[in-house]
C-alpha positions as CSV (number, residue, x, y, z in Angstrom):
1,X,0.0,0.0,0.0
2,X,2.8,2.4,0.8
3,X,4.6,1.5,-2.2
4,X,1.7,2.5,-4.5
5,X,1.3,5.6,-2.5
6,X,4.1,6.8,-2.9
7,X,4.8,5.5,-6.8
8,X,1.5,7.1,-7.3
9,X,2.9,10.4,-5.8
10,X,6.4,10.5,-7.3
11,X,6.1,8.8,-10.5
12,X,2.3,10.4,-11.8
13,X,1.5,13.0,-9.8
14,X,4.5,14.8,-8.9
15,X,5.7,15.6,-13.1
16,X,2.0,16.7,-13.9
17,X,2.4,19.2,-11.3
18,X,5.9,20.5,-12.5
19,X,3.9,20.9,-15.9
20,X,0.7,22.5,-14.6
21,X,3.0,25.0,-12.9
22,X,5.1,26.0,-16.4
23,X,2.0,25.7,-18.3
24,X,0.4,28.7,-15.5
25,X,3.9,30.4,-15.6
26,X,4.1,30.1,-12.0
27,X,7.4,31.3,-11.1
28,X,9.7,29.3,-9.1
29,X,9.1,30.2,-5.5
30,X,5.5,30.3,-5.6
31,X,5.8,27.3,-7.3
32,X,7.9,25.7,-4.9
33,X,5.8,26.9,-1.6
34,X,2.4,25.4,-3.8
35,X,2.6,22.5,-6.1
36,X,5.5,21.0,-5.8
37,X,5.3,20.8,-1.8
38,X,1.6,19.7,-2.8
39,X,3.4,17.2,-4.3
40,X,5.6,16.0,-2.0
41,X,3.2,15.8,1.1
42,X,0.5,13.9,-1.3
43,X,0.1,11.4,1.1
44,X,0.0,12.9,4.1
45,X,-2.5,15.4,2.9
46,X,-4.4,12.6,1.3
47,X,-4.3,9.8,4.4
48,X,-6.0,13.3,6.3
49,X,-8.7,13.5,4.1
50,X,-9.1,9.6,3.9
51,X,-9.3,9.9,7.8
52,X,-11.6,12.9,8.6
53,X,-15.1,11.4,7.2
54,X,-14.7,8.8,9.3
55,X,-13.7,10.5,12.6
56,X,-10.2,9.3,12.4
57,X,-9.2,12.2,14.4
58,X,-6.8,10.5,16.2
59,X,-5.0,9.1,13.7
60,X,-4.5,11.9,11.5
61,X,-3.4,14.0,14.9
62,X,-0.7,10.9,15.4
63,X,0.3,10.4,11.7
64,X,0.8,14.3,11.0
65,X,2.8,14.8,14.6
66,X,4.3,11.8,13.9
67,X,5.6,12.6,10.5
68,X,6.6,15.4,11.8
69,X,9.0,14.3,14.5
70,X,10.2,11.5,12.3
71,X,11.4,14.5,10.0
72,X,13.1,16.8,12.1
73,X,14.8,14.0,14.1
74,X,15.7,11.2,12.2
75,X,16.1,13.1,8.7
76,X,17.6,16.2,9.8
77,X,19.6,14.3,12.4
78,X,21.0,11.6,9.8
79,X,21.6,14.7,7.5
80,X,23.6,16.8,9.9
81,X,25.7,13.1,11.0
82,X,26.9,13.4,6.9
83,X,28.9,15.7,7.1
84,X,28.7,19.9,9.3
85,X,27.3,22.9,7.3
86,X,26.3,26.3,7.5
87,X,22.2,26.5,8.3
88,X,20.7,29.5,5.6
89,X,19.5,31.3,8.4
90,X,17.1,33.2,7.5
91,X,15.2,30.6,5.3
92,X,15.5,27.8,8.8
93,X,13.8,30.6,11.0
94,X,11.0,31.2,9.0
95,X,10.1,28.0,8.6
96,X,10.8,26.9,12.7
97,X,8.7,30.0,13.6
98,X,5.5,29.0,11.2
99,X,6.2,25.2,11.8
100,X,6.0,26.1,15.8
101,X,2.8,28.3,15.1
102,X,1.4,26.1,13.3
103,X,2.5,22.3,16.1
104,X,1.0,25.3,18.9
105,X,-2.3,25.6,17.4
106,X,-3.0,22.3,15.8
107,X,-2.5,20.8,20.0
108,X,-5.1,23.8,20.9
109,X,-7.8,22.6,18.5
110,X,-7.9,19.1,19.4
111,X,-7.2,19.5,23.4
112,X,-10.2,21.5,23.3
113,X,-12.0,18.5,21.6
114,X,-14.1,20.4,18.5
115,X,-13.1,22.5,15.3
116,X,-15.1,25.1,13.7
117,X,-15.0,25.3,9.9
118,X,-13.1,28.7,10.1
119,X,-11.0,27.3,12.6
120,X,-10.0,24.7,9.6
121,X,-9.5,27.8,7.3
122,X,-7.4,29.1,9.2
123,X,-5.0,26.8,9.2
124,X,-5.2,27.3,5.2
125,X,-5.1,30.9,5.9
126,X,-2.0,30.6,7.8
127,X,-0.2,28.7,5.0
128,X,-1.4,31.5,2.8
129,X,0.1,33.5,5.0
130,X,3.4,31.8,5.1
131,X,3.1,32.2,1.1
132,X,3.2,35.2,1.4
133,X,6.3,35.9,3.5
134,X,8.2,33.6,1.1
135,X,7.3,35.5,-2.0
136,X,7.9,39.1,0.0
137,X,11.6,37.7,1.0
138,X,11.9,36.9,-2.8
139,X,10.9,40.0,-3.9
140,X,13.0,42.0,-1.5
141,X,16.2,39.6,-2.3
142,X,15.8,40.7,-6.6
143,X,15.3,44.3,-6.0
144,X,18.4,44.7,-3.5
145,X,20.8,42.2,-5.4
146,X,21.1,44.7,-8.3
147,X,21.7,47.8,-6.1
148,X,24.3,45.4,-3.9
149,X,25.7,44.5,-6.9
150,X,26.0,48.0,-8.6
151,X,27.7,49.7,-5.2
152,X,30.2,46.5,-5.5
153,X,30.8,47.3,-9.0
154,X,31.6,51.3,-8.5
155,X,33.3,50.6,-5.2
156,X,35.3,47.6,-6.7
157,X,35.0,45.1,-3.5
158,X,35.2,41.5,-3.7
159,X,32.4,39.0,-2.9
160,X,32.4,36.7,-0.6
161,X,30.3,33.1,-1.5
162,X,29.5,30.2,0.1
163,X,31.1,27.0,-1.1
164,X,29.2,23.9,-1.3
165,X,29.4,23.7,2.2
166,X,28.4,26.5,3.7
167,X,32.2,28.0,4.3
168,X,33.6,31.3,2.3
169,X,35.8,31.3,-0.4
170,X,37.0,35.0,-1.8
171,X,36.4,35.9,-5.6
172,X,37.7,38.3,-7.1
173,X,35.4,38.7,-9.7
174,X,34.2,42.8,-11.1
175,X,31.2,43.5,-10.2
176,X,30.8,40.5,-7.2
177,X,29.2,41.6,-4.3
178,X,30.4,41.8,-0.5
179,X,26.8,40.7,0.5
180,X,26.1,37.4,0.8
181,X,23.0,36.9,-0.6
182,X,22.3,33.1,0.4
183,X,19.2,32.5,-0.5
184,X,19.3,33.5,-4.8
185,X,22.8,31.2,-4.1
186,X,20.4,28.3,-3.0
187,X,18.3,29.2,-6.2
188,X,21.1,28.9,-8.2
189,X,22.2,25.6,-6.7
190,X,18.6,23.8,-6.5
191,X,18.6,25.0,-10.6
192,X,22.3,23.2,-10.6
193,X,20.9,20.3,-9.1
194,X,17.8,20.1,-11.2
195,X,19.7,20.4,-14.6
196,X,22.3,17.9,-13.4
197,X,19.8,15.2,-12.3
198,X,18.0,15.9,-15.9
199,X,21.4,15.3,-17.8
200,X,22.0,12.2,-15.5
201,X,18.2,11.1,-16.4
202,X,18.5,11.5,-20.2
203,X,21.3,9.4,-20.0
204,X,20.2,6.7,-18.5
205,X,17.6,6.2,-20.4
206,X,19.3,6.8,-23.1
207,X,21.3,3.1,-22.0
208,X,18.0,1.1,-21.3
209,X,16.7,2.5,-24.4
210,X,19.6,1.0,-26.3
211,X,19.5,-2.1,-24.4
212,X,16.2,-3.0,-25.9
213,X,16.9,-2.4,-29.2
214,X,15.9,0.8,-29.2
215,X,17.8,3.9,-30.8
216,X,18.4,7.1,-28.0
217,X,17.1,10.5,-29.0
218,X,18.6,13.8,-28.1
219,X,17.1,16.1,-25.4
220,X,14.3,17.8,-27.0
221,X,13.6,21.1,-25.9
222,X,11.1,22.1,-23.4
223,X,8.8,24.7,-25.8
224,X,9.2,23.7,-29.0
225,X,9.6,19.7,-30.6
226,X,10.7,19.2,-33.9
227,X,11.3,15.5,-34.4
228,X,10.0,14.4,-37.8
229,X,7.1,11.5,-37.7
230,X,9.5,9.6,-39.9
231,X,12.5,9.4,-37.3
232,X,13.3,5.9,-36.5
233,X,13.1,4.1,-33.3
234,X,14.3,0.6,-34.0
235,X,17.8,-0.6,-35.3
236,X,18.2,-3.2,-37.3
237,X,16.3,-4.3,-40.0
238,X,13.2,-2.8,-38.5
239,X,14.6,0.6,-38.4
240,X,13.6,1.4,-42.3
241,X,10.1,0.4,-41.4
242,X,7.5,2.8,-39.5
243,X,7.3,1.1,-36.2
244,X,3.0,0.5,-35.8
245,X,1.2,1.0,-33.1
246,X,2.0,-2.2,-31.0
247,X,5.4,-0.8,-31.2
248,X,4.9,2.9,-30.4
249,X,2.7,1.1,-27.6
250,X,5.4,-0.7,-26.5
251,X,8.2,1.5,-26.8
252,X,5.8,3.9,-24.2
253,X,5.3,1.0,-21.7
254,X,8.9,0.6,-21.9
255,X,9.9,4.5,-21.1
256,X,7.7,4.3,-17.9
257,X,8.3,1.1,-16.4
258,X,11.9,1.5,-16.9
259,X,14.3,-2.1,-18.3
260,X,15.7,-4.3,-16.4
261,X,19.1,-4.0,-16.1
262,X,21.3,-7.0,-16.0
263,X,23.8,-5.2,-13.8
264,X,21.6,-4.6,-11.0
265,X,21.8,-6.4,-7.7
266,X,19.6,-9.4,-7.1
267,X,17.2,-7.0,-4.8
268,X,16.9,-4.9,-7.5
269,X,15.7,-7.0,-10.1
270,X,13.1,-8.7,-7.6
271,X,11.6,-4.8,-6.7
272,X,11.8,-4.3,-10.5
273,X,9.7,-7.1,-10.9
274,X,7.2,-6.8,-8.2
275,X,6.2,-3.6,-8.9
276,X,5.9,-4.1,-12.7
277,X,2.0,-5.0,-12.4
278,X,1.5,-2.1,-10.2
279,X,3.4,0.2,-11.9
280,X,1.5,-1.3,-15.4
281,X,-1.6,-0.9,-14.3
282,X,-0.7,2.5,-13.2
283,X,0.2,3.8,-17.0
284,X,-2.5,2.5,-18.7
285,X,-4.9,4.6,-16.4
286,X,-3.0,7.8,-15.3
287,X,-0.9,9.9,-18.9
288,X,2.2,11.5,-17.4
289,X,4.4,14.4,-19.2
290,X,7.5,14.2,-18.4
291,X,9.9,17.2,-19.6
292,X,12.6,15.4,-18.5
293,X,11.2,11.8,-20.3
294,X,12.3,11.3,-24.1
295,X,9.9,13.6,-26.3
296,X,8.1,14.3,-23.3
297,X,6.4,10.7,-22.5
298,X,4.4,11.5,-25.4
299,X,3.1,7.6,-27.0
300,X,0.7,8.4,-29.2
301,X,-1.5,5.0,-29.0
302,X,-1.2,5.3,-25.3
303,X,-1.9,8.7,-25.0
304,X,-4.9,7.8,-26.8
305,X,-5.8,5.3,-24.8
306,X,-5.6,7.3,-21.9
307,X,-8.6,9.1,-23.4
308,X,-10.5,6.3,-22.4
309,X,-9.0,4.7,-19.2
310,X,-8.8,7.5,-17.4
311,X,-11.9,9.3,-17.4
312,X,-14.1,6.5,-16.9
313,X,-11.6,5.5,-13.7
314,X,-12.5,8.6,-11.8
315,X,-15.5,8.3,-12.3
316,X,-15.9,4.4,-11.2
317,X,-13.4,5.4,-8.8
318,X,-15.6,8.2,-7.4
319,X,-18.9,6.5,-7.4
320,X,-20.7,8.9,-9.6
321,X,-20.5,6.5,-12.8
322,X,-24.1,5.4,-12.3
323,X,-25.9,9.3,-11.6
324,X,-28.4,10.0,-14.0
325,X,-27.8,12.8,-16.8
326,X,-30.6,15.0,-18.1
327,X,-32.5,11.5,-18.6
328,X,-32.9,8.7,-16.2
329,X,-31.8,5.9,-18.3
330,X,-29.0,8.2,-19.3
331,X,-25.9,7.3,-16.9
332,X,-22.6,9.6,-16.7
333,X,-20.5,6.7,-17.8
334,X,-22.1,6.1,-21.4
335,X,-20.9,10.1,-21.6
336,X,-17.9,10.0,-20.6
337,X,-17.7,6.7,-22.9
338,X,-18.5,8.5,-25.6
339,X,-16.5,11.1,-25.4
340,X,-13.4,9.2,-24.9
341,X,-14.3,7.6,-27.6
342,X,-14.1,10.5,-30.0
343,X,-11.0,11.5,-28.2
344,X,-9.3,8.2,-29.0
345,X,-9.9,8.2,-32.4
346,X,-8.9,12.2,-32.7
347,X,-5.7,11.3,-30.7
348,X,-5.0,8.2,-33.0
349,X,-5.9,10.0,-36.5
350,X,-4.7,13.4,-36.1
351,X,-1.1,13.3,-34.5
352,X,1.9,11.8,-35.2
353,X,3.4,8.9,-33.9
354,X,7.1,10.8,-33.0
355,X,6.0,14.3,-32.1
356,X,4.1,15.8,-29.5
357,X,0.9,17.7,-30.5
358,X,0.7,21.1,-29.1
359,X,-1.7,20.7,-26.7
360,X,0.5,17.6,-25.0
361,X,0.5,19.7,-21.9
362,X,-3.5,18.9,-21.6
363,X,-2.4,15.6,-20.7
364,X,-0.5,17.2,-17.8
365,X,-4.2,17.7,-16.3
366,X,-6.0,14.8,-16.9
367,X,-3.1,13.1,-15.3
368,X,-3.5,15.3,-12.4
369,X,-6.8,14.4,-11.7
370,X,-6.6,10.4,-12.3
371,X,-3.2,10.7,-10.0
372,X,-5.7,12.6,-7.4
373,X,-7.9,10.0,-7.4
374,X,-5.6,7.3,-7.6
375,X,-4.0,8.6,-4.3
376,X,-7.5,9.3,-2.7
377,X,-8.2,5.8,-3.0
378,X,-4.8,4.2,-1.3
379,X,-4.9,6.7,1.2
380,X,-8.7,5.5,1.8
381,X,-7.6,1.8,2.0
382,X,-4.6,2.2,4.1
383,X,-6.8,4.1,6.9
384,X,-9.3,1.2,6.6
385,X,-6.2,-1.1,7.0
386,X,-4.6,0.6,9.9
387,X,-8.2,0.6,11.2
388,X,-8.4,-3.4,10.8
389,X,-4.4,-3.6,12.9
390,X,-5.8,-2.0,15.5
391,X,-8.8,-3.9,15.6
392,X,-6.7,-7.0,16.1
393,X,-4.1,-5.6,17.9
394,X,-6.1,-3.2,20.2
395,X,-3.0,-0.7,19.5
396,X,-5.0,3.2,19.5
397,X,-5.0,4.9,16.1
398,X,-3.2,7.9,17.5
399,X,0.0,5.2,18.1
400,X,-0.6,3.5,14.5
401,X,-0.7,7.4,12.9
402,X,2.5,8.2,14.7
403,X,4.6,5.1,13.5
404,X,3.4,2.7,10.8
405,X,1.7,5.4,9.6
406,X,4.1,8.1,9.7
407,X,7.2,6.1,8.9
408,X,5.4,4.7,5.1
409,X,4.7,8.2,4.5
410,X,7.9,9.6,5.3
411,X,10.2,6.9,4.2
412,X,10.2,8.7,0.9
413,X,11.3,11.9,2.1
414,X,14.1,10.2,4.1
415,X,15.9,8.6,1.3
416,X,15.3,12.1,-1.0
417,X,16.8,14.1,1.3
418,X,20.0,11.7,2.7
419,X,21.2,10.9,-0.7
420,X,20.6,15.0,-1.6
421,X,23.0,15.4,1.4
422,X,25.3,12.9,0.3
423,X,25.8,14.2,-2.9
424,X,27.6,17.6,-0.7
425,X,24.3,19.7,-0.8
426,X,22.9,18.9,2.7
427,X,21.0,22.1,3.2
428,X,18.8,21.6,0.6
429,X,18.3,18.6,2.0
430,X,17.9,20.2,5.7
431,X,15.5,22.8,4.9
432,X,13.1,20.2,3.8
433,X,12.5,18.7,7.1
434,X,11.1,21.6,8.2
435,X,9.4,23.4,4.8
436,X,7.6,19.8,4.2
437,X,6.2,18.9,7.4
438,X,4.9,22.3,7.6
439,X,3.0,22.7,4.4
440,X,1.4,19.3,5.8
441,X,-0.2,20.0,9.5
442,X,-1.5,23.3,7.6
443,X,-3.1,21.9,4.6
444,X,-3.2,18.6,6.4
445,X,-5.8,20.1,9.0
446,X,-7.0,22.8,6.8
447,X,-8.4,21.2,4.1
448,X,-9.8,18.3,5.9
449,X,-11.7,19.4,8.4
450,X,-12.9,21.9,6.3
451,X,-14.6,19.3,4.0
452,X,-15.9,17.6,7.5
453,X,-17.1,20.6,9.5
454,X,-18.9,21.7,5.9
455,X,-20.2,18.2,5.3
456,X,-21.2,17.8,8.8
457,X,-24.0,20.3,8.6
458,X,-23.4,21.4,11.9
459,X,-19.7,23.5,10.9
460,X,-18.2,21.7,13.4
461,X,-17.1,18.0,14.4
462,X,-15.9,16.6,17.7
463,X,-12.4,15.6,17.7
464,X,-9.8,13.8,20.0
465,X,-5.8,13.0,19.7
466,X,-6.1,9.9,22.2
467,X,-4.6,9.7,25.5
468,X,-0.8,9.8,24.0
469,X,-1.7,12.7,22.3
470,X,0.0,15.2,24.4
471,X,3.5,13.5,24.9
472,X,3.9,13.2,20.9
473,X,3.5,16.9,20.9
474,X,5.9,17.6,23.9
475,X,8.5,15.7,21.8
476,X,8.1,17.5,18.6
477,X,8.2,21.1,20.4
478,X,11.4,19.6,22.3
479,X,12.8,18.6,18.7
480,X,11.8,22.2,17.3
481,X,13.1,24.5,20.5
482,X,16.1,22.5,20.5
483,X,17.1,23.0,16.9
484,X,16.4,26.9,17.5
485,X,18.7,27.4,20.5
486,X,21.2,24.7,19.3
487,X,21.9,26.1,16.1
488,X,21.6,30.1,17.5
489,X,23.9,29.3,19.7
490,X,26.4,26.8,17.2
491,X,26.4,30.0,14.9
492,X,23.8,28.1,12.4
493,X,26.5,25.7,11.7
494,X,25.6,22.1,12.5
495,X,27.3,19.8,14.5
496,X,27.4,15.7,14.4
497,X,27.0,15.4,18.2
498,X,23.8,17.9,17.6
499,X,22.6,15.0,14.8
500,X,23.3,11.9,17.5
501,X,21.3,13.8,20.0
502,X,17.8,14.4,17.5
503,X,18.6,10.6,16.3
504,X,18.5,9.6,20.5
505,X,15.6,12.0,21.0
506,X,13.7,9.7,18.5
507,X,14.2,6.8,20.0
508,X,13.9,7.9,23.6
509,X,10.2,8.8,22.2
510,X,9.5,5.4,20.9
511,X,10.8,3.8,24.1
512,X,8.0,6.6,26.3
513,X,5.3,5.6,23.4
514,X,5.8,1.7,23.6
515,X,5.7,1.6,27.6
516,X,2.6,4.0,27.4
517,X,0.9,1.7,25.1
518,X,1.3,-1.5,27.1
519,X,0.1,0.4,30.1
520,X,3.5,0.6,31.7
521,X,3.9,4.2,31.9
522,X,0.8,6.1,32.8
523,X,-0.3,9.3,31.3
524,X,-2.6,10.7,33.6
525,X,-0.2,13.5,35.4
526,X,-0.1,14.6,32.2
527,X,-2.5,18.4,31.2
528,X,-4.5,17.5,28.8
529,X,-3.7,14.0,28.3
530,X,-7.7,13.4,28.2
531,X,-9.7,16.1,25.5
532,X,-12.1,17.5,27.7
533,X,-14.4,16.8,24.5
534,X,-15.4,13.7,24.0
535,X,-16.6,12.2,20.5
536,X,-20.5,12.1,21.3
């Protein structure tokens, strides 16, 4: 289940985004703060709206918390064990501050035992809010780097900037500023990283493409794509021929699911295989563009198929296939049939098999929406899991949110962000344990409840974080005020022995939540360890 969450995510949902955001000319911060971090908390924000219906309170409290404290412990911690850096510290106290806000008044809500629908919008007025800081720092940053820049030139100073690191190396370069502008140098570094990884991408699949017989392409350029119908795929004997459309097919199924490669390790090639049916099943139903993909992911007969698949998924998917349009016998399916339909055979007849229509960025949105769903409906089935371990195990949901829970949804996020750090640029890495779990208990909360309190038809519902709710929250705020005064008073530069002690702090948490949950280490001292509020 976690492995389909989270191939859903990365795989489907996450590229449709980065598309729908250059299709909008989004620029890169709002971008950034938005859909991408949309993105990347997916299934979080979807496992919260899977939960809230149901009065799941408790587990979306634990799971969100608990996601949380996994992130700024054991990610941040294993990150700062790499190797010490400089913190950007501007960038690391805006996010604490919001993040602390936000831990402060999600523990409010649900000690008092009921939210209010604008008590929900304001946690998505907050994140608005916090938007809004990020784009003003942004703003202030471009229209004070060209006057910094133009008193260096005049004055002929030399500019200091920060190595990978974090340290200061001296340039002498004309017109280099003596401010340090850190965060436009972590723009141009994440931009570094991003055009790396796409070189390292179109190489690689460059190699499996070739494995299988199948000729590599250049890098086609974002706007414009100019490869001729005609331009062979195949080598060999086949290559004179125009491939049909079990070839294009397959050649389509091949970019997404990716070769197998004969040099990977035995694990490898048994995950490869495993996920194949999911991963399969997957393409056939949700299109993805890809810029970074060869000729964008476009296929044309699978592209086409998607016309159909897709469509008539969410709607199955979402229960409405059967509702009755304008006629009673006249079901939204047969519709939505049609239509794809006509689509399929548009999509078949009028493009060409090696060159992305114009309008290939439509399929960015369609894929949207069937990755939406597709997540929607994990998310829905691991609650009802979790529901069914606790059942049998009598563990509280609060408990299940804060580990099982929390650790499938994070595990993701822990492997990003080490081997970022590994590769020598660990704040990137760093400031993603606290930007992402932010955007989550916001939009998390926000968004949930607001549906529930709506759908409710009182505006409010009656909620509760179980008895361990209030030691999970004493541990985050301990993680969170300890990584303020720790790195204030390190000089923002991190330390190893600071990483073993948020790597400890985990685990001493595990230890209080295992003995509380066997009944060997009671709660009741505790304020608030019982919501004065109980569900009715």
């Amino acid at each position: 289940m976690f492995f389909l969450l989270g191939k859903s995510a990365n795989d489907f949902f996450c590229p449709s985004l980065t598309v729908i955001a250059k299709v909008l000319g989004l620029s890169e911060s709002l971008a950034g703060v938005t859909i991408l971090a949309f993105g990347n908390g997916s299934p979080d924000i979807f496992t919260s709206l899977a939960g809230a219906p149901h009065g799941r309170s408790e587990l979306i409290f634990g799971e969100l918390l608990g996601s949380g404290l996994f992130v700024t412990t054991v990610i941040a911690g294993s990150i700062i064990t790499i190797r010490p850096f400089k913190v950007v510290n501007r960038s690391f106290m805006r996010d604490l501050i919001f993040y602390l806000g936000a831990v402060y008044w999600a523990f409010y809500i649900f000690y008092k035992g009921v939210i209010t629908t604008w008590e929900a919008i304001g946690f998505i007025i907050l994140y608005l809010v916090y938007i809004a800081v990020v784009l003003s720092e942004k703003f202030c940053i471009k229209t004070q780097l060209p006057i910094d820049v133009e008193k260096s030139a005049e004055e002929g100073k030399t500019g200091d900037f920060p190595d990978r690191n974090g340290q200061t190396s001296t340039l002498s370069l004309p017109g280099s500023s003596s401010h340090d502008p850190s965060e436009v140098l972590d723009r141009k570094r994440s931009l570094t990283v991003s055009i790396v990884q796409e070189l390292a991408i179109q190489q690689e699949r460059s190699k499996e493409l070739q494995s299988q017989g199948i000729a590599a392409e250049p890098p086609m350029p974002q706007e414009d794509c100019t490869l001729d119908e005609n331009t062979p795929l195949l080598t060999g004997k086949a290559s004179t021929r125009r491939p049909n459309i079990w070839r294009e097919l397959q050649e389509g199924l091949v970019q997404l699911i990716g070769p197998k490669k004969p040099e990977c390790c035995l694990a490898n090639r048994v995950l490869h295989w495993l996920q194949l049916p999911i991963v399969l099943i997957l393409a056939l139903i949700v299109p993805v563009v890809n810029y970074t993909a060869l000729r964008h992911g476009w296929c044309r007969p699978l592209n086409a198929l998607h016309c159909l698949t897709c469509p008539l998924f969410c709607i199955f998917a979402t229960q409405v296939a059967t509702v009755a349009v304008i006629w009673p016998w006249l079901q939204l399916w047969y519709l939505v049939f049609l239509f794809g339909c006509v689509a399929f055979a548009f999509i078949l007849l009028a493009t060409k098999p090696y060159t992305p229509p114009r309008y290939h960025s439509i399929f960015a949105f369609l894929g949207f929406v069937g990755a939406v769903v597709t997540i929607y409906m994990v998310a829905n089935e691991v609650v009802n899991l979790l529901r069914a371990i606790g059942i049998l195990s009598n563990f509280s949901d609060t408990l299940l949110g804060m580990t099982v829970l929390a650790w499938g949804n994070s595990i993701g996020d822990f492997i990003t962000n080490v081997s970022i750090a590994k590769q020598g640029f660990e704040r990137m890495g760093f400031s993603a344990c606290f930007g992402g779990p932010l955007f989550n208990i916001l939009l998390g909360i926000g968004i949930s409840f607001t549906m529930a309190t709506i759908g409710s038809g009182e505006n409010q519902v009656y909620i509760h974080y179980g008895d361990f709710g209030p030691v999970i929250a004493i541990f985050l705020a301990i993680s969170l005020l300890s990584s303020l005064i720790a790195l204030i008073l390190m000089g923002f530069t991190t330390r190893r022995a600071y990483g073993i002690y948020l790597l400890l702090l985990y685990f001493l948490f595990l230890g209080v939540a295992i003995l509380a949950e066997v009944g060997q280490l009671p709660l009741d001292w505790l304020p608030g360890s019982r919501s004065p509020v109980l569900n009715p």
